[in-house]
C-alpha positions as CSV (number, residue, x, y, z in Angstrom):
1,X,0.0,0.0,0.0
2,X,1.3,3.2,-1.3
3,X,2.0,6.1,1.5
4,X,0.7,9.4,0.4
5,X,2.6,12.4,2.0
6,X,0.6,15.7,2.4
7,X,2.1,18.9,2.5
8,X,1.3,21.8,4.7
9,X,0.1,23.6,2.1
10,X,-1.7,21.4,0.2
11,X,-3.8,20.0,3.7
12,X,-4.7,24.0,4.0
13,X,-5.7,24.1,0.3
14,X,-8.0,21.0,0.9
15,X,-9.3,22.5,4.5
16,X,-10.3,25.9,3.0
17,X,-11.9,24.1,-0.1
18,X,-14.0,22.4,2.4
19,X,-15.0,25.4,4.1
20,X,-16.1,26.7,1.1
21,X,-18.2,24.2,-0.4
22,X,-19.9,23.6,3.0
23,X,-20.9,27.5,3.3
24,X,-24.1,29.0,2.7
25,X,-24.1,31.3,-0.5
26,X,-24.6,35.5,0.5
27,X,-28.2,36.3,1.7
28,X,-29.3,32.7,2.1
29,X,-30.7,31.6,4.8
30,X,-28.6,29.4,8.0
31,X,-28.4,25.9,6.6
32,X,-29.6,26.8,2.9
33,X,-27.7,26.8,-0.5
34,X,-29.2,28.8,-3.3
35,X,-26.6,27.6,-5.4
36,X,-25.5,31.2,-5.9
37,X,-21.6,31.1,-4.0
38,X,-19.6,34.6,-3.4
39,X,-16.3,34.0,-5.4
40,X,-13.0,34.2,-2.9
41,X,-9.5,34.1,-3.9
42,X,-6.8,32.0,-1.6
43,X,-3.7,33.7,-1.0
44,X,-0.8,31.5,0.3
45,X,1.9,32.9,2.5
46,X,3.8,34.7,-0.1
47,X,5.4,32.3,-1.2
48,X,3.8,30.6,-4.0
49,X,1.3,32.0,-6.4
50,X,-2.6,32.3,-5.1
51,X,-4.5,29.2,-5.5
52,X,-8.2,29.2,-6.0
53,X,-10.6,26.5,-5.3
54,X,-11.8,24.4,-8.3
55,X,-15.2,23.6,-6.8
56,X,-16.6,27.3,-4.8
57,X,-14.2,29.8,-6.2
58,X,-13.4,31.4,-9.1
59,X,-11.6,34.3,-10.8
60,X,-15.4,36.1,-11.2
61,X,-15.1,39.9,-11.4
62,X,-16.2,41.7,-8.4
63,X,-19.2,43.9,-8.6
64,X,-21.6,45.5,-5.5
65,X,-24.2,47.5,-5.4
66,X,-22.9,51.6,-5.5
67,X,-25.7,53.1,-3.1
68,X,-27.5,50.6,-1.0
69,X,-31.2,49.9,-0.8
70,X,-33.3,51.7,-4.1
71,X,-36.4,53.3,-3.3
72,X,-38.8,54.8,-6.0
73,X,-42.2,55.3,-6.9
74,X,-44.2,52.7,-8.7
75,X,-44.9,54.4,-11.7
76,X,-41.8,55.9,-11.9
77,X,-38.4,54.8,-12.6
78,X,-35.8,53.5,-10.5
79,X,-32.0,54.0,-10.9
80,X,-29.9,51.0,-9.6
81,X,-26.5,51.8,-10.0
82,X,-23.6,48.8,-10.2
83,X,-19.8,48.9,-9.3
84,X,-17.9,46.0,-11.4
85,X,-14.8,45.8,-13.1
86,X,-13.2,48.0,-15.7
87,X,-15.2,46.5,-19.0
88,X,-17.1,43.8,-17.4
89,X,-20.0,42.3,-17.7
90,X,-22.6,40.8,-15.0
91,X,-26.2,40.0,-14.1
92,X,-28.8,41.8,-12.4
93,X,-31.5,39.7,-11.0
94,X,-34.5,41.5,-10.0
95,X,-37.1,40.0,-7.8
96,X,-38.4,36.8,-6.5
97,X,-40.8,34.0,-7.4
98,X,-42.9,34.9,-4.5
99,X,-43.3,38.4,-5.1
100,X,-44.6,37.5,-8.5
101,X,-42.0,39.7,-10.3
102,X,-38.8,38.2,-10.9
103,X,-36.5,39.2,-14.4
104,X,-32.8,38.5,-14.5
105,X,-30.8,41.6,-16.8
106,X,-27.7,40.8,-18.7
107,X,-25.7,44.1,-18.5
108,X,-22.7,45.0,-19.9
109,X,-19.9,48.3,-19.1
110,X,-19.0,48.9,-22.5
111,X,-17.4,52.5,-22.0
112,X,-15.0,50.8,-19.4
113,X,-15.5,53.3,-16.5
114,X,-16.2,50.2,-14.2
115,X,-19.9,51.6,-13.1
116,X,-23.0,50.7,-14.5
117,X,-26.3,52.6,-14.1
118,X,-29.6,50.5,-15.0
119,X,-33.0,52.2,-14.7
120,X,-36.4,50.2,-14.3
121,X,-39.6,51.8,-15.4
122,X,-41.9,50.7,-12.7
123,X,-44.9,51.3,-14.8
124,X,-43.9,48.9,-17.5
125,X,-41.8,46.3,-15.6
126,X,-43.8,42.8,-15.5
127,X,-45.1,43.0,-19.1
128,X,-48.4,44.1,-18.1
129,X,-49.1,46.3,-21.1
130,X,-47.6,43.3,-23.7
131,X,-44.5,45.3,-24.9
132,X,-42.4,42.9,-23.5
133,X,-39.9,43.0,-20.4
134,X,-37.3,44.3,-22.5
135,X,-39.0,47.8,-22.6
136,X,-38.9,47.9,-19.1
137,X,-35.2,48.2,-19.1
138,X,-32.5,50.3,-20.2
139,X,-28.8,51.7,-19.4
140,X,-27.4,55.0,-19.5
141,X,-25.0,56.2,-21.6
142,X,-21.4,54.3,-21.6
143,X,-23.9,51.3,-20.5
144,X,-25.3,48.2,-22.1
145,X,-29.0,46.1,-21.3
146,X,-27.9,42.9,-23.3
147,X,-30.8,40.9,-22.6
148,X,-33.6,40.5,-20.1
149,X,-35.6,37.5,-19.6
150,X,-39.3,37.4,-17.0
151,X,-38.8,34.2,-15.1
152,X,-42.5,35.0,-13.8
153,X,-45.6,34.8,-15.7
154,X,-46.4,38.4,-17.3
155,X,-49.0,40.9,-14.8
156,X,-51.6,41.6,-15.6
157,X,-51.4,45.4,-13.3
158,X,-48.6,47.8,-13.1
159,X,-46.1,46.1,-10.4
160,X,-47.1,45.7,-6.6
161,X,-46.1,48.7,-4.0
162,X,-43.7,46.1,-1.9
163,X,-39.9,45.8,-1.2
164,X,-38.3,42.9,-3.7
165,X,-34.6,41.9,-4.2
166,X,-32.0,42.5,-5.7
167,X,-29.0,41.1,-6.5
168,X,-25.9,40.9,-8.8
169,X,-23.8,38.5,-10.4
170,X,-20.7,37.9,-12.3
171,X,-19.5,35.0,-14.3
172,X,-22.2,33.5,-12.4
173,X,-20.9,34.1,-8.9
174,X,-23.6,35.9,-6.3
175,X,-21.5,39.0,-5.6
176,X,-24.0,41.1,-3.5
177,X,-27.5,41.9,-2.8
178,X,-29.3,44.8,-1.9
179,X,-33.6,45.7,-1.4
180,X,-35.7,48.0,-3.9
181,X,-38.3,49.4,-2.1
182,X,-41.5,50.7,-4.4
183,X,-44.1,53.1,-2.7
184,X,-47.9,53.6,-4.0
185,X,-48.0,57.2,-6.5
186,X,-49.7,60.6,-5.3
187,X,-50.1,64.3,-6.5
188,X,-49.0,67.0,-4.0
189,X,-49.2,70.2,-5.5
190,X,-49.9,72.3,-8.4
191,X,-48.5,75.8,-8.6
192,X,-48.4,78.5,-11.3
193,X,-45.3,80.6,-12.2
194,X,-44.1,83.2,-15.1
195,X,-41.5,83.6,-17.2
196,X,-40.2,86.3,-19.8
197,X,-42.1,85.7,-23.1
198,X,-38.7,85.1,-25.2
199,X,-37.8,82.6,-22.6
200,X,-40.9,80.0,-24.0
201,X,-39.6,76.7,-24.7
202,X,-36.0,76.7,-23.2
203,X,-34.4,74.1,-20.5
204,X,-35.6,75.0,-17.2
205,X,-32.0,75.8,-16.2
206,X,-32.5,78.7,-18.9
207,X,-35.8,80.0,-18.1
208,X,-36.0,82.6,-15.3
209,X,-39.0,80.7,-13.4
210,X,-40.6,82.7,-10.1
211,X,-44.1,81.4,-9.2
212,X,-46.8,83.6,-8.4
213,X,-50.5,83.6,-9.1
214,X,-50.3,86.7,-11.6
215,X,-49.2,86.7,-15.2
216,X,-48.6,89.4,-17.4
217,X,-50.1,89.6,-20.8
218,X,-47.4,88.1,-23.6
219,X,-45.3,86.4,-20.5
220,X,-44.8,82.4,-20.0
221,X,-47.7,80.7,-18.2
222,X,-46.2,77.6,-16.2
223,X,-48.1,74.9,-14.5
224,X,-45.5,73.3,-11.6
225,X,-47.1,69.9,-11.0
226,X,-45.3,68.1,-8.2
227,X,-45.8,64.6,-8.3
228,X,-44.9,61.0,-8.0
229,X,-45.9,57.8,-10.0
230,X,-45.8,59.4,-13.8
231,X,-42.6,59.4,-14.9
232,X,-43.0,55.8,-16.0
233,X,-46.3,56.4,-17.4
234,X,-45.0,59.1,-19.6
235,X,-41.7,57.5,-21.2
236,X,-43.9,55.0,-21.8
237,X,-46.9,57.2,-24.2
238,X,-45.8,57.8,-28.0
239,X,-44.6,60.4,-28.8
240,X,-41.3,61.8,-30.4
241,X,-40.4,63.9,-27.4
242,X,-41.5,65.0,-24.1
243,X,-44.3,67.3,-25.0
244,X,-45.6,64.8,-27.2
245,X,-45.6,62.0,-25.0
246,X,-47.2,65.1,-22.1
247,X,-49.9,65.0,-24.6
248,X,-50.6,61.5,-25.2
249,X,-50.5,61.3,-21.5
250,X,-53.4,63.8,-20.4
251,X,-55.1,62.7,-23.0
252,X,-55.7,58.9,-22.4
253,X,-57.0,57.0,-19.1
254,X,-54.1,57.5,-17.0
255,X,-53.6,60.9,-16.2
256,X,-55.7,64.7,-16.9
257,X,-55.1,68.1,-17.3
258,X,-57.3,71.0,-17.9
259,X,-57.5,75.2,-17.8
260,X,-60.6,76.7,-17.9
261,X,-62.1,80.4,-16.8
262,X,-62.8,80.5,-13.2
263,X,-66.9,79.5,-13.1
264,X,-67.3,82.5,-10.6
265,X,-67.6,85.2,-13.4
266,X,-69.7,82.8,-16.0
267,X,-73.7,81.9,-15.5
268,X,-72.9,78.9,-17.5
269,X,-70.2,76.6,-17.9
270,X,-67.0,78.6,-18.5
271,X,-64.8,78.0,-22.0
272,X,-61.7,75.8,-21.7
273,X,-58.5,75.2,-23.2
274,X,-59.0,73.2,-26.3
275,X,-55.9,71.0,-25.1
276,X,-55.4,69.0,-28.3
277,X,-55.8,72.3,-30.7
278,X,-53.7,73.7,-28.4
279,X,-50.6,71.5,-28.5
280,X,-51.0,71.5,-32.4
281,X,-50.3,75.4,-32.1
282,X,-47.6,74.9,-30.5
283,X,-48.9,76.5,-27.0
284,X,-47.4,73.8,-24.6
285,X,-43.2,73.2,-23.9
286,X,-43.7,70.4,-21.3
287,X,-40.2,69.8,-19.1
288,X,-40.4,66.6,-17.1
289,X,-38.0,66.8,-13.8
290,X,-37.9,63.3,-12.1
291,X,-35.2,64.4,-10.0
292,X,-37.2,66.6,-8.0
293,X,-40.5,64.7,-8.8
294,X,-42.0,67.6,-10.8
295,X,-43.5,68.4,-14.2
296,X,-43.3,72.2,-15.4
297,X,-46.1,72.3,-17.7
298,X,-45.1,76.1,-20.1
299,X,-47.4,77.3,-22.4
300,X,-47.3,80.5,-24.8
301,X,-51.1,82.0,-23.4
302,X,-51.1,83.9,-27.2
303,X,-51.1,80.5,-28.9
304,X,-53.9,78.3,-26.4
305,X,-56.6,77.8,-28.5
306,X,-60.5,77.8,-26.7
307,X,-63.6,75.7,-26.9
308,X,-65.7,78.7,-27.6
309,X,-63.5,80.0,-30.2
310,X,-62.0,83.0,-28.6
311,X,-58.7,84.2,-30.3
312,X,-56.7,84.3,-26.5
313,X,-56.4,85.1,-23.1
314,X,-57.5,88.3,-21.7
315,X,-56.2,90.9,-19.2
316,X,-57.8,90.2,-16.1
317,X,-59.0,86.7,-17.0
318,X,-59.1,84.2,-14.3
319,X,-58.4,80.7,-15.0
320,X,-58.4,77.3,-12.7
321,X,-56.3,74.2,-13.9
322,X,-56.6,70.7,-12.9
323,X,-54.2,67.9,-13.0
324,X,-55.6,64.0,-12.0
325,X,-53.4,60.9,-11.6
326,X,-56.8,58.6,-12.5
327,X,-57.5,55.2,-10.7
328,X,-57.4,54.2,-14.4
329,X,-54.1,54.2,-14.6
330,X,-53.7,51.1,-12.1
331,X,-51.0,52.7,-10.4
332,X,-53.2,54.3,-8.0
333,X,-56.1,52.9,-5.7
334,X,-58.7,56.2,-5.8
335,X,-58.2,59.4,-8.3
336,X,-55.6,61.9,-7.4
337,X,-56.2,65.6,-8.0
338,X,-54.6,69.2,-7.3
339,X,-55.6,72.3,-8.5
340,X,-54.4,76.4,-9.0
341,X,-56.2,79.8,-10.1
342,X,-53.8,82.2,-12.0
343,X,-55.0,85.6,-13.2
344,X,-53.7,87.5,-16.4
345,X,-52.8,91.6,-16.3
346,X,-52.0,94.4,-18.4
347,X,-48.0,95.0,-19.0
348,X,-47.0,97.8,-17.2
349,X,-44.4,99.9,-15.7
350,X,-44.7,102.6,-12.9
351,X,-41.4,104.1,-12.4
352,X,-41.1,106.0,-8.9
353,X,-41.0,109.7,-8.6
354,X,-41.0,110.7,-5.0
355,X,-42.5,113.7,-3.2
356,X,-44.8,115.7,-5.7
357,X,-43.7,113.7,-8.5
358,X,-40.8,114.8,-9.4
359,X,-37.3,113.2,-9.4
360,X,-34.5,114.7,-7.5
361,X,-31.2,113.4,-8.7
362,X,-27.9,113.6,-7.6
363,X,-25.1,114.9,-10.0
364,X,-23.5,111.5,-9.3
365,X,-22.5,108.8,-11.4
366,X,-23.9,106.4,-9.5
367,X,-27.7,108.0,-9.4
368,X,-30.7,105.4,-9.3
369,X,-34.4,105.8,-10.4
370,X,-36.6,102.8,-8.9
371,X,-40.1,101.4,-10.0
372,X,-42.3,98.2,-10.4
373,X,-44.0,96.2,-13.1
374,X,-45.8,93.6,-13.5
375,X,-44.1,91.9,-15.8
376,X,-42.6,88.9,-15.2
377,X,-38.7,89.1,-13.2
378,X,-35.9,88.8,-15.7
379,X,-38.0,90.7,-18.1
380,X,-35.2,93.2,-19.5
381,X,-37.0,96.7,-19.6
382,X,-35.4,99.7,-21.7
383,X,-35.4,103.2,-20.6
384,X,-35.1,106.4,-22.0
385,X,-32.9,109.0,-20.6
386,X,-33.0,113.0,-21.1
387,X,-31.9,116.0,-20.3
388,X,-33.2,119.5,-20.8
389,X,-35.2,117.8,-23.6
390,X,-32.2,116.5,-25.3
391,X,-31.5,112.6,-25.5
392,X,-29.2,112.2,-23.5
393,X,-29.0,108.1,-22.7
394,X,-30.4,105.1,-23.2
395,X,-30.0,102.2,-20.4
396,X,-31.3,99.1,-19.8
397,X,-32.6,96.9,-16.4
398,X,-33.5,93.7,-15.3
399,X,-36.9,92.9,-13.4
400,X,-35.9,91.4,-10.2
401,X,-37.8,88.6,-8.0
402,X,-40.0,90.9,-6.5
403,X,-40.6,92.9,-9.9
404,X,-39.0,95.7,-8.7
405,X,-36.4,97.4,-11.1
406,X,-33.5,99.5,-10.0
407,X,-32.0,102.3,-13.2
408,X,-28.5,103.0,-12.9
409,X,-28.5,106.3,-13.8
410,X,-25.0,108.4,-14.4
411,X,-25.2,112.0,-14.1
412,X,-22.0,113.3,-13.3
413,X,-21.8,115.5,-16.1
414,X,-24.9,117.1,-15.8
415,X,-25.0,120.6,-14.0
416,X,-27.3,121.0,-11.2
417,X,-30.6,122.6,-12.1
418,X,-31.0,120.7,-15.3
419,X,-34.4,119.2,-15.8
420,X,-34.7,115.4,-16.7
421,X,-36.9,112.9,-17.6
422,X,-36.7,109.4,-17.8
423,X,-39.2,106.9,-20.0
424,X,-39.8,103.5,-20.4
425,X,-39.8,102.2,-24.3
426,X,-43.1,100.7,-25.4
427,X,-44.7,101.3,-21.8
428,X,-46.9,104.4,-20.4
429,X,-44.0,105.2,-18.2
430,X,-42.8,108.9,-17.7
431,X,-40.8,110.4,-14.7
432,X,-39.5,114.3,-15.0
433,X,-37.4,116.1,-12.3
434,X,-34.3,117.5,-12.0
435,X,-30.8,117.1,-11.0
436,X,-30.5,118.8,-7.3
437,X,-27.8,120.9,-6.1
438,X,-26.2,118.7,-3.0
439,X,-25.1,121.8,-1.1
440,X,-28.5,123.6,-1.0
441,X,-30.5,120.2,-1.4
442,X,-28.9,117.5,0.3
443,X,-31.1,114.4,-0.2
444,X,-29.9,113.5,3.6
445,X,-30.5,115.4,6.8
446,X,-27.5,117.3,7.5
447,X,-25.9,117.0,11.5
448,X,-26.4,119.8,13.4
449,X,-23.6,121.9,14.2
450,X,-22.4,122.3,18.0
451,X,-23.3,125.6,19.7
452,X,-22.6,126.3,23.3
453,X,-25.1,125.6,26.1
454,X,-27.4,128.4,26.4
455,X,-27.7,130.5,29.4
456,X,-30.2,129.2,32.2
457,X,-33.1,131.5,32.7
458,X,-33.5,131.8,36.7
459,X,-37.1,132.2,38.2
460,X,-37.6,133.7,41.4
461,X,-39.4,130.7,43.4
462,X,-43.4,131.8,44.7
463,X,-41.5,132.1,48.6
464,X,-38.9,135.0,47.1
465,X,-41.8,136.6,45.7
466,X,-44.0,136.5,48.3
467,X,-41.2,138.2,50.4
468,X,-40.4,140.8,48.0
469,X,-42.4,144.3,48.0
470,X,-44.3,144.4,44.7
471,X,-43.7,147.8,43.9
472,X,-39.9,147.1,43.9
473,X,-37.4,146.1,40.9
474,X,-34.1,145.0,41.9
475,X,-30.9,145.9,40.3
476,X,-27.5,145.4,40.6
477,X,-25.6,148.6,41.3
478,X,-22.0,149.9,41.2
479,X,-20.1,152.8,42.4
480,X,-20.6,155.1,39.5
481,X,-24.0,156.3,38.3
482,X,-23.4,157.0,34.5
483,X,-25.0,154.1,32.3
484,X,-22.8,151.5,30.8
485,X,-24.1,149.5,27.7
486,X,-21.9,146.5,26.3
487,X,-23.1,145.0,23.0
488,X,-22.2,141.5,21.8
489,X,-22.0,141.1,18.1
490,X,-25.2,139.9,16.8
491,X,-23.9,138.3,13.8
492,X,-22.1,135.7,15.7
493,X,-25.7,134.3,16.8
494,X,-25.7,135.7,20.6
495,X,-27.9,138.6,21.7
496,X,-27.3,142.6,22.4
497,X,-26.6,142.4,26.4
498,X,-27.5,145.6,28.1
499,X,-26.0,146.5,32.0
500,X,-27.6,149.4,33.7
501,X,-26.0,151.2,36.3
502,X,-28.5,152.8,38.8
503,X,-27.7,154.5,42.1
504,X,-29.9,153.1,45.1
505,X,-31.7,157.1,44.6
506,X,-32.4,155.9,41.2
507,X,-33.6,152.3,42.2
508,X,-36.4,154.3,44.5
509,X,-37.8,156.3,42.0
510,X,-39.2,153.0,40.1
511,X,-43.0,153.1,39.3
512,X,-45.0,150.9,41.2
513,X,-45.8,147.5,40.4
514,X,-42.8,146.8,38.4
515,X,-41.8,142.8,38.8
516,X,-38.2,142.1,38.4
517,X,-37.2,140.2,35.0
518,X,-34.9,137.9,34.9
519,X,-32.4,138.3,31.5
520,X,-31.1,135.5,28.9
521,X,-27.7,136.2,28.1
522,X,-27.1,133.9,24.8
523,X,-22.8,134.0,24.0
524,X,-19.9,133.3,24.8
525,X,-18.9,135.2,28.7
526,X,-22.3,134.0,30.3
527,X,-21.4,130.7,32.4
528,X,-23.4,128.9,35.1
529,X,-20.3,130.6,37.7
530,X,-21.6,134.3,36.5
531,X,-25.0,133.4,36.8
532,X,-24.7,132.4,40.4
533,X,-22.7,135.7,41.2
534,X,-26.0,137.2,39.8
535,X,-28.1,135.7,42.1
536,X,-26.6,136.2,45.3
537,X,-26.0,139.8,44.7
538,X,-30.1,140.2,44.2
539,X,-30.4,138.0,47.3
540,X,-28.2,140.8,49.2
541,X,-30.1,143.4,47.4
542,X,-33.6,141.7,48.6
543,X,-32.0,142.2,51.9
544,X,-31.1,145.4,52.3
545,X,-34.4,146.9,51.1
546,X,-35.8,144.6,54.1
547,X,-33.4,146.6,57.1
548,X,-34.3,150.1,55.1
């Protein structure tokens, strides 16, 4: 009997092999086998090249899941994004038995960047309409859907609201798994918005949108719809691009949307929006925006076409629109509706002339007229500029968020005195005025200049007075008896000062029922020190007259 001699390395090998083969596959249950085994690579010690078992393991590309679980809308599409290797290809398998949904996806990374982005239109996926599985899927750019085969029997609904499986393989290795999570539709909101006129059918990164339930005559008209559980439907009408398909949309079982006058000003039933005439003028630019779950619905009002025939919209027409996710659709259990009321005005522009209408401008070169309109913001407006009659400028300004404008006016040049008037082209907008002179006219309140603390005017209190004989005026007195008069100057902004000098003979001789005055003394000289002399030389006075 032959001996065989095992290595160290090669017992490992066989230990490890072992493991392997007895080892449930990823996201099976303890003790179960799907027959779907993770691929692992044996490394030795360094020594020798890696070995890989020839029964569980295998050189299979690696691949994952990039963000985790995948939750959407049913009715929508979902985005399941794939990590594998440089130029690779693998297998998505979507589902399970049980759910009753269950497709497997060939894929394939054909522009090498080692990431694969698959979307799944919820609305088709299952086969429910008869276009076949394949239309359900699809890859983004760089990417490649090679195949897709239903291992389930084809629905005959729109895919269950539930949470289903995912999971990815390689060179038929299991190499992860992950959970897609779809949620039953709804409509939120509808809004309505504006846009400059020239701005109808651009992206909405280029239109200038600002919602608000007034729309100037000529401006865009835009419906914001935010919602969930279309997205789907609509990739899914005919239709050569988004507009189109809008149209097939609204227009079949699955989904609505009307504008009609408000009933509140009709004894009957209100016109509408002939929507089909409409979209064959040309009135509707739809912009789907899954990313934020929204559909801006434009339209050019000057191109809507109307049941009763009417040529357009008119100033201070009030309309009411109505979008409906129907039950018809079978992505929703009971009908889902929003509504909005938008009301259409004249074009015009007020531009702001201050206190008795008139401008007053600064001979600056940074001088601003303001104003509102109610066009819509971004509108570019263009003004007319001119002095003393004579053109002087023409500038133009953009309508801000809260239509407001601001003109940036520069009237350095111009001398003080000069009349101006600034207009609006193809608006009933006039301003006139005139350019100020700052020193004489200063558009601020000028600080007050410091002058000094005015003399205190002193009182006698009702005890002095009742001690006092009525008939009795007290002056101050001095050794000589010819008058002195000193006189401030006038001009410096204090008062003429008088100072009589009266002997006490001359004091006597007062007429009767004089009162004693007390003098303001406005100027420099006067302080509260001189005022204090003052009084206690009348107190001595006061006296004196007492002990005569």
């Amino acid at each position: 009997m032959t001996e065989t001699n095992l290595t160290p390395a090669l017992v490992s090998l066989l230990l490890l092999s072992l493991v392997a083969t007895s080892s449930p596959a990823v996201g099976a249950a303890p003790g179960q086998h799907d027959g779907e085994a993770v691929s692992q690579t044996l490394q030795t010690d360094g020594t020798a090249p890696a070995a890989t078992s020839p029964v569980a393991l295998s050189a299979a590309s690696e691949a994952s899941f990039a963000e985790g679980t995948v939750r959407e809308t049913v009715g929508d599409r979902a985005t399941i994004n794939i990590t594998i290797g440089h130029g690779e290809s693998g297998r998505l398998i979507a589902g399970t038995a049980d759910k009753g949904y269950r497709a497997v996806i060939k894929f394939d990374d054909d522009d090498f960047d080692g990431e694969v982005s698959l979307r799944m239109n919820t609305y088709l996926a299952g086969n429910h309409t008869g276009s076949g599985e394949r239309q359900a899927w699809s890859a983004e750019a760089g990417d490649d859907v090679e195949r897709v085969n239903l291992t389930t029997e084809p629905l005959d609904e729109p895919i269950e609201p539930a949470t289903y499986d995912l999971k990815v393989r390689t060179d038929g290795e299991l190499q992860d798994i992950d959970l897609l999570v779809l949620s039953e539709p709804s409509v939120s909101s509808l809004a309505f918005g504006t846009a400059p006129g020239e701005q109808f059918g651009e992206s909405r990164k280029e239109m200038n949108l600002t919602e608000t339930d007034s729309v100037a005559m000529g401006d865009v008209l835009v419906a914001t719809v935010h919602t969930q559980g279309v997205f789907g439907i609509l990739d899914a009408q005919p239709g050569e691009d988004d507009t189109e398909r809008f149209r097939s949309l609204v227009q079949s079982p699955n989904t609505s949307f009307s504008l009609e006058l408000d009933k509140e000003n009709w004894a009957r039933e209100p016109p509408e929006v002939a929507i089909g005439r409409s979209f064959e003028n040309d009135a509707f630019h739809v912009i789907p925006a899954p990313e934020n779950d929204t559909v801006y619905v434009t339209m050019d009002p000057d191109a809507l076409e109307f049941t009763d025939g009417r040529a357009t919209v008119r100033a201070d027409d009030r309309y009411e629109a109505t979008f409906e996710l129907d039950e018809d659709s079978q992505v929703i259990s009971s009908d889902e509706r929003v509504k909005a009321t938008v009301q259409f005005t004249e074009r015009s522009v007020t531009i702001e002339a201050g206190e008795e209408d008139q401008l007053r401008l600064p001979p600056t070169s940074n001088a601003t007229v303001n104003g509102t309109t109610t066009v819509a913001p971004g509108t570019i407006l263009n003004f007319r500029v001119r002095e003393n009659e004579m053109f002087s400028q023409s500038i133009e300004t953009t309508v801000q968020a809260n239509r407001t404008f601001a003109l940036p006016l520069n009237l350095s040049e111009v001398l003080p005195g000069a009349n101006v008037s600034v207009s609006a082209y193809n608006y009933d907008a006039e301003a006139r005025g005139y350019v100020r002179d700052p020193w004489t006219e200063p558009s601020e309140p000028t600080t007050p200049v410091s002058e000094p603390p005015l003399a205190t005017t002193v009182e006698p209190t009702p005890t002095e007075a009742d001690e006092r004989t009525t008939n009795t005026t007290a002056r101050p007195t001095t050794t000589e008896n010819t008058p002195t008069t000193e006189e401030t100057d006038a001009s410096a902004g204090a008062s003429t000062t008088e100072t009589v000098t009266a002997s006490p003979a001359a004091a006597s001789n007062e007429p009767a029922g004089t009162t004693a005055q007390a003098t303001t003394a406005e100027g420099p000289g006067f302080t509260g020190a001189v005022a204090g002399i003052a009084l206690v030389g009348f107190a001595l006075l006061v006296t004196r007259r007492r002990e005569n």
